[in-house]
C-alpha positions in Angstrom: 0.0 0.0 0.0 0.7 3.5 -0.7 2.8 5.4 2.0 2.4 9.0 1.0 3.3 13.0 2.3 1.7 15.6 1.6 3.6 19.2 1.9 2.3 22.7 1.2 2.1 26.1 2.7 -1.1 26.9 4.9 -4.1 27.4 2.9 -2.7 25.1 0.0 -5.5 22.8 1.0 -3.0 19.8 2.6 -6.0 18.2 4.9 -8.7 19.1 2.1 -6.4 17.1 0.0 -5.1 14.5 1.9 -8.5 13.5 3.3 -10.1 13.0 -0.5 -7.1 10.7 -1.8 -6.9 8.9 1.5 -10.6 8.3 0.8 -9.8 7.2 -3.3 -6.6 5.1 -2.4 -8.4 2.9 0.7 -5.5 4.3 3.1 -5.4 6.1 6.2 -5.0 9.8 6.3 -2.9 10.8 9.7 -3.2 14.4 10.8 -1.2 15.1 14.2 -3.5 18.2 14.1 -6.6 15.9 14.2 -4.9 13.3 16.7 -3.9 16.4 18.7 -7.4 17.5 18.7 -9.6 14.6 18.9 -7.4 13.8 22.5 -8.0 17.7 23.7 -11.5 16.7 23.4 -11.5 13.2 25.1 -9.5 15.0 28.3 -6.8 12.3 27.8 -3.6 11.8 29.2 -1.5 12.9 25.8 -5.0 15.8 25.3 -3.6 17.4 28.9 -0.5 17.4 28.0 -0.7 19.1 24.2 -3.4 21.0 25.9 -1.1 22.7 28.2 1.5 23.0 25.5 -1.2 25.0 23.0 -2.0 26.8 25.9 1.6 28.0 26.2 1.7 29.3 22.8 4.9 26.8 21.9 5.2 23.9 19.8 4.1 20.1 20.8 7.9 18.6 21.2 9.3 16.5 18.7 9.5 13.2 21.0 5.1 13.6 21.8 4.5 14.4 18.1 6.9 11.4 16.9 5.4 8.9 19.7 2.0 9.8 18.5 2.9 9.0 14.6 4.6 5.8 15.6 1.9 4.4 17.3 -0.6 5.1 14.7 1.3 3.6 12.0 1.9 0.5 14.1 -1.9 0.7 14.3 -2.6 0.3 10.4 -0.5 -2.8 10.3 0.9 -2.6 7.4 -2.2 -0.9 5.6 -0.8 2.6 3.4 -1.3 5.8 4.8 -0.8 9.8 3.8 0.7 12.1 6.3 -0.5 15.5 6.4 1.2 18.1 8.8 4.4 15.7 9.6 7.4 15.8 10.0 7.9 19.4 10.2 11.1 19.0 11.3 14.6 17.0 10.6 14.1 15.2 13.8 10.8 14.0 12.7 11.7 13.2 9.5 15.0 10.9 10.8 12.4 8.9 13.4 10.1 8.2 10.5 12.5 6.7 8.5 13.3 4.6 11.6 9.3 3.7 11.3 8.5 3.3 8.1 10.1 3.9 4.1 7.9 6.9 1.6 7.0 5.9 -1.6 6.4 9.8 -2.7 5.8 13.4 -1.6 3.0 15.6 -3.2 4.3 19.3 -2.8 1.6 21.8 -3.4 2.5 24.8 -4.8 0.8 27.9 -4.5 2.6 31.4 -4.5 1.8 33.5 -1.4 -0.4 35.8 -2.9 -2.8 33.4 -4.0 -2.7 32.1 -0.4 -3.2 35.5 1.2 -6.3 36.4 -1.3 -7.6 32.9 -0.3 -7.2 32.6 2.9 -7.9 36.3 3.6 -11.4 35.4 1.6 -12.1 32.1 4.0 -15.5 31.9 6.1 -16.0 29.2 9.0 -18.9 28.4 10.6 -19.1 29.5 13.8 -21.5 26.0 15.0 -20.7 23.5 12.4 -17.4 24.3 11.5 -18.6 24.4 7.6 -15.8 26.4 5.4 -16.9 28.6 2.8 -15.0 31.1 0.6 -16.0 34.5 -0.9 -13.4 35.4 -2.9 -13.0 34.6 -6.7 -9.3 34.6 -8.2 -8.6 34.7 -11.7 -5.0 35.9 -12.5 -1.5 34.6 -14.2 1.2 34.3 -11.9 4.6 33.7 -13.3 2.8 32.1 -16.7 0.5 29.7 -14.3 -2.8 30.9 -14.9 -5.4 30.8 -11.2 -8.8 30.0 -11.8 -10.4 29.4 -8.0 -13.6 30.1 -8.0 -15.2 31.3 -4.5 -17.4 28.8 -2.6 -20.1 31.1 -0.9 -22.7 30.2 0.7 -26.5 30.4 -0.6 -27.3 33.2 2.0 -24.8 35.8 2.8 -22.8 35.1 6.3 -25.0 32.2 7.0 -24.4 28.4 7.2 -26.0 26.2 4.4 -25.6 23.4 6.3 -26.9 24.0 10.1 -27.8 28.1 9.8 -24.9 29.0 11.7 -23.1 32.1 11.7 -20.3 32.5 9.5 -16.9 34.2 11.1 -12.9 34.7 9.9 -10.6 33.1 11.5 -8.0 35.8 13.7 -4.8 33.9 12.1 -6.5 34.8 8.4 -6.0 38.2 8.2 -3.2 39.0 5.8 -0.6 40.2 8.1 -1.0 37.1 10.1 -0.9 35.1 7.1 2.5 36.4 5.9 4.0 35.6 9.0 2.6 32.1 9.0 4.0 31.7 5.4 7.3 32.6 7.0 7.1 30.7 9.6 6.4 27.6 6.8 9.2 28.3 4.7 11.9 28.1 7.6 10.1 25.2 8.8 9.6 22.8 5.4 12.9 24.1 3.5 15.3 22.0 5.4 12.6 19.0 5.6 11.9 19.0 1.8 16.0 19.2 0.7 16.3 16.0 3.1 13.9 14.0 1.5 15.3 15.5 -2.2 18.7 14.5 -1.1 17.3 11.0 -0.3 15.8 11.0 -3.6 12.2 10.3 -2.7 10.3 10.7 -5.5 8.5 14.4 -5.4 4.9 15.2 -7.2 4.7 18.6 -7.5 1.3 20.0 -8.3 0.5 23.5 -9.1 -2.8 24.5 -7.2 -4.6 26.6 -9.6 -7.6 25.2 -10.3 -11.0 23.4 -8.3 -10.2 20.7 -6.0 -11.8 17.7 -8.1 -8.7 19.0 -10.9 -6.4 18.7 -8.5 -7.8 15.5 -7.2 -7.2 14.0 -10.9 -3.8 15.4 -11.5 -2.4 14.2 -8.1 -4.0 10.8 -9.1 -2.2 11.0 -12.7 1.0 11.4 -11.3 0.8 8.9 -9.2 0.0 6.6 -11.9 3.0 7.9 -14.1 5.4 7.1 -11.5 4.4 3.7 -11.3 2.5 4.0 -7.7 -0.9 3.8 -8.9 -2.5 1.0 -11.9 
């Protein structure tokens, strides 16, 4: 089975993504986000102690957030898997190759503006959680032409889905944004030329178009470099 990464600056879409071709494949998307918070919620032994760490305003160390992927690969025994959000760092990626072997990385690529138009444009609901998007980008970017069209809801600031009100996130205003895209680049840089100078294979997919496009080029890729029938 397929063991995949999936890498890309925040609002590339990575859990989006990852959570439609784990669903195509048959494998197991892992998140440590979603771990993270699904043991917040259950008031768990690992939930106090990421809780406190949130809390804090620092990073979840390396040794909680590599325990946590360990065990949940052991957990799939043998089954294939897409990792979305680790390793961020060289530590994480050297403890995964002690775990397990990557067949490929799909890198996302989206230039910052894009991402600060789109994220800047993103709706949540307030109740449900349901994301929406109001803006509508059509522009060439270094000869890569952006068609993304908004997703807005039927009825302006409200929730399609359970009436709920719809907010922006504090961490998507633009100035907020840049710095997370910062923050991203000195993060990922070191990670991706470790895996290059491995030579794991890298699928590098421009993000300018609707997700099902995407979807289907990630898929064809796949398929060309002999992963996929």
């Amino acid at each position: 089975m397929l063991r995949l990464i999936i890498f890309g600056p925040p609002g590339a879409g990575k859990g989006t993504y990852a959570t439609r071709i784990a669903k195509i494949l048959g494998i197991e998307k892992i998140s440590t986000g979603d771990i993270f918070r699904e043991e917040v919620s259950k008031r768990s032994e690992l939930g106090r102690k990421v809780e406190e760490y949130l809390r804090r305003g620092v990073l979840v160390p390396d040794e909680i957030v590599i325990e946590v992927v360990r065990r949940k690969i052991e957990e799939l025994h043998g089954r294939g898997f897409i990792l979305d959000g680790y390793p961020r760092t060289i530590v994480q990626a050297r403890a995964l190759d002690e775990i397990t072997t990557i067949d490929a990385i799909i890198n996302l690529i989206v230039p910052d503006e894009i991402i600060i138009e789109k994220l800047a444009g993103r709706r949540i609901c307030s109740k449900c959680g349901a994301i929406y998007n109001i803006v509508d980008v059509k522009k060439v970017i270094d000869g890569v032409e952006y068609i993304l069209p908004p997703l807005p809801p039927k009825k302006e600031g409200i929730c399609d889905i359970c009436g709920g009100r719809l907010i922006q996130r504090g961490d998507d205003r633009p100035e907020i944004i840049r710095r997370r895209l910062e923050v991203y680049r000195k993060q990922s840089e070191p990670v991706i030329k470790y895996y290059r100078d491995k030579g794991v294979k890298f699928i590098n997919i421009h993000v300018n178009r609707e997700p099902e496009v995407i979807i289907n080029r990630i898929l064809n890729a796949l398929r060309r470099e002999g992963l996929l029938d």
